[in-house]
C-alpha atoms as a printed R data frame, in Angstrom:
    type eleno elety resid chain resno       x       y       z
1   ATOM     1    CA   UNK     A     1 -21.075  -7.605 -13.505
2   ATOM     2    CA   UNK     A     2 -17.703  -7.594 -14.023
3   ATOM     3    CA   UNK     A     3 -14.912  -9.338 -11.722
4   ATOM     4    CA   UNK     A     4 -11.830  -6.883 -10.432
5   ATOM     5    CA   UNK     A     5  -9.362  -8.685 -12.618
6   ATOM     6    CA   UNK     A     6 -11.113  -7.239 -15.637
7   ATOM     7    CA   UNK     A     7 -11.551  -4.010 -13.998
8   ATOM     8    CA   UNK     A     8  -7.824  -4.009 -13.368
9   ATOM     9    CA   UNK     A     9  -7.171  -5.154 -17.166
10  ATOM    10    CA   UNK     A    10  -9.264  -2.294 -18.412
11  ATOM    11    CA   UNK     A    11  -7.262   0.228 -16.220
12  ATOM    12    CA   UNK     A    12 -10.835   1.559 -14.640
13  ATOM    13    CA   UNK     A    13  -8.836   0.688 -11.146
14  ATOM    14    CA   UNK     A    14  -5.630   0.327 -10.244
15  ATOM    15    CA   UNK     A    15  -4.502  -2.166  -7.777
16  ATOM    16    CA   UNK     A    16  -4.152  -0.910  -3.956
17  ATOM    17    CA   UNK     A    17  -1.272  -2.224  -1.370
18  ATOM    18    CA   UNK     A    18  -4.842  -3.668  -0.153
19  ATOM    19    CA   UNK     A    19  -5.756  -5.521  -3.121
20  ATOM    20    CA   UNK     A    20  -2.299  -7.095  -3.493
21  ATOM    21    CA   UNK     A    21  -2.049  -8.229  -0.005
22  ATOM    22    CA   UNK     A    22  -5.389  -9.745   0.009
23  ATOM    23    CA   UNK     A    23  -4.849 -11.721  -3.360
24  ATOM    24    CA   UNK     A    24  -1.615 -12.751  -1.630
25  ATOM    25    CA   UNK     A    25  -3.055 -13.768   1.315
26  ATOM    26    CA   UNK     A    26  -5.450 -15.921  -0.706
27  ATOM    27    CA   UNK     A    27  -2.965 -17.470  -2.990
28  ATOM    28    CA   UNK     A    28  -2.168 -20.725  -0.706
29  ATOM    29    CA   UNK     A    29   1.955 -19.786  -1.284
30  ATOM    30    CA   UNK     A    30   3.245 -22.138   1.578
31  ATOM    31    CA   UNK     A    31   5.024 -24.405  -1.264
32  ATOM    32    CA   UNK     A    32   6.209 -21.523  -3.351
33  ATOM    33    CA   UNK     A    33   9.512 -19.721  -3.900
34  ATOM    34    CA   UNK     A    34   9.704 -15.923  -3.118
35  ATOM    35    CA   UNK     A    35  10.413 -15.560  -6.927
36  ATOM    36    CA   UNK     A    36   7.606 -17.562  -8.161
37  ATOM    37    CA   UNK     A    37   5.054 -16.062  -5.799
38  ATOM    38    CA   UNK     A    38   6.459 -12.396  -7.466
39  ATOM    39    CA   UNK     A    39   5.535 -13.427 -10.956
40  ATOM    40    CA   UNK     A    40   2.298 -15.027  -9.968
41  ATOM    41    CA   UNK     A    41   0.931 -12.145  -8.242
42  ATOM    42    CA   UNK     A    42   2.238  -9.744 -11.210
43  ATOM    43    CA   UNK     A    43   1.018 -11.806 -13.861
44  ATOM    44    CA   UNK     A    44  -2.494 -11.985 -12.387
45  ATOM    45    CA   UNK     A    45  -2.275  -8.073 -11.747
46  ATOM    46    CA   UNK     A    46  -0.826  -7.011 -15.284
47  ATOM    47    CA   UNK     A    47  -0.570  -3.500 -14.345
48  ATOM    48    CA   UNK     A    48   2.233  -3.895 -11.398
49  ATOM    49    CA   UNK     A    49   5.838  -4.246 -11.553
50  ATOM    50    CA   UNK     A    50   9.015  -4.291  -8.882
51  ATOM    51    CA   UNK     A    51   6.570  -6.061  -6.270
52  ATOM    52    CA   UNK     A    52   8.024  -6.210  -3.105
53  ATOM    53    CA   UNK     A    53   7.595  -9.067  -0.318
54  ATOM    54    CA   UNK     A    54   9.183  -9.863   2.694
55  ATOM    55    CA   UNK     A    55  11.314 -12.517   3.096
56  ATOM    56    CA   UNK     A    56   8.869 -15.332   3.896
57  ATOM    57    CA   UNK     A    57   6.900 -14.108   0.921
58  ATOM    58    CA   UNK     A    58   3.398 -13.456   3.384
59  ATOM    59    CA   UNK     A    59   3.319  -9.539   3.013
60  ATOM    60    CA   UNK     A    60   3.547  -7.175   0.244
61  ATOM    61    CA   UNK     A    61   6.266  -4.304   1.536
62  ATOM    62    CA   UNK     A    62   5.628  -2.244  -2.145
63  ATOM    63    CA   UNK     A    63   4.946  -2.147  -6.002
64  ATOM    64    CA   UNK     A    64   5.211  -0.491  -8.834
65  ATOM    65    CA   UNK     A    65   2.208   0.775 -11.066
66  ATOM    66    CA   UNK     A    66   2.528   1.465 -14.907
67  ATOM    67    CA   UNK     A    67   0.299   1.311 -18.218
68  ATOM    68    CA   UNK     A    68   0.291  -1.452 -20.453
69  ATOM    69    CA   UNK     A    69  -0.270  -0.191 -24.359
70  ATOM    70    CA   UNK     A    70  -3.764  -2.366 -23.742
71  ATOM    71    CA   UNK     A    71  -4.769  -0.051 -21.129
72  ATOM    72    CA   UNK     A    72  -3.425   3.137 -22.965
73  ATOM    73    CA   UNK     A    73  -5.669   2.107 -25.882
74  ATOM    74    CA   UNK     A    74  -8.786   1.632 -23.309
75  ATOM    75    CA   UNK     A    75  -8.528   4.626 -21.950
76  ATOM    76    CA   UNK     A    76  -8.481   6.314 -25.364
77  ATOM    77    CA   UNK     A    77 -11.317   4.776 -26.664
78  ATOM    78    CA   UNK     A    78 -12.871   5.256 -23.321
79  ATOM    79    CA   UNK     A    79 -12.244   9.278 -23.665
80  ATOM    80    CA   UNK     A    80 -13.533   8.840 -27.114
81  ATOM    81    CA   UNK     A    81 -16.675   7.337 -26.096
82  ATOM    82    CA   UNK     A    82 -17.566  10.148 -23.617
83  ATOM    83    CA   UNK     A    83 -16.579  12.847 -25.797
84  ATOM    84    CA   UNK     A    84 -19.159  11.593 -28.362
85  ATOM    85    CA   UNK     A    85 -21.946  10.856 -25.466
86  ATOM    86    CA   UNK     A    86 -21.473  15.133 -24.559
87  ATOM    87    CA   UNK     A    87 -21.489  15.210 -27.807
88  ATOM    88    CA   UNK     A    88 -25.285  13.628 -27.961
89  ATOM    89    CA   UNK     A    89 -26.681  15.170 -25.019
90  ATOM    90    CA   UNK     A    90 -25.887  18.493 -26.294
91  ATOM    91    CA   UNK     A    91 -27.229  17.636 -29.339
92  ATOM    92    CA   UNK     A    92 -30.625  16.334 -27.521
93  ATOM    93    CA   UNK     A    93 -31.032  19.633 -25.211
94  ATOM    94    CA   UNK     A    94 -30.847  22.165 -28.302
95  ATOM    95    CA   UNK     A    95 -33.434  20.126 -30.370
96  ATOM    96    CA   UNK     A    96 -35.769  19.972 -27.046
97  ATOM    97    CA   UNK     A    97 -34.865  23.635 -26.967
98  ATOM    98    CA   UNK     A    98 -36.245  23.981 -30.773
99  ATOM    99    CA   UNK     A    99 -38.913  22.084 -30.320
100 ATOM   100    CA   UNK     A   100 -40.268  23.872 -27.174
101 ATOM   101    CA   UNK     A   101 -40.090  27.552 -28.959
């Protein structure tokens, strides 16, 4: 099974003011810099920019979400990939259909 930071990678998800905070939350960021703790959290997200904290860096006020040209591609070849499974079963129900008459 795979773990949410390659479903958030592949683009299947996107990242909820949930997810963020909890991530935060988990993150241990008593010796870090408001700066720092920004980076880490959109670095580990790759899909999030303009992240938001408060001032003591403990909750996530807002964020950004865009497309990487990674995730573009994934989602292309993802729409590919379906297109050519309809493809398939419609392929599979008129030869059943032949083979029935």
């Amino acid at each position: 099974m795979k773990d949410t930071q390659e479903f958030f990678t592949l683009g299947v998800t996107k990242p909820t003011m949930f997810d963020v905070q909890n991530y935060l939350n988990h993150l241990g960021t008593r010796l870090m810099q408001v700066p720092d703790i920004i980076k880490t959290v959109e670095r580990h997200f790759k899909n999030i920019k303009n992240l938001k904290l408060d001032r003591f860096g403990k909750k996530v006020l807002s964020f950004e979400e865009f497309q990487t040209e990674e995730v573009k591609k994934d989602m292309a070849l993802l729409e590919l990939v379906e297109d050519i499974c309809d493809l398939r079963r419609s392929d599979l129900g008129s030869s059943a259909k032949r083979q029935v008459y």
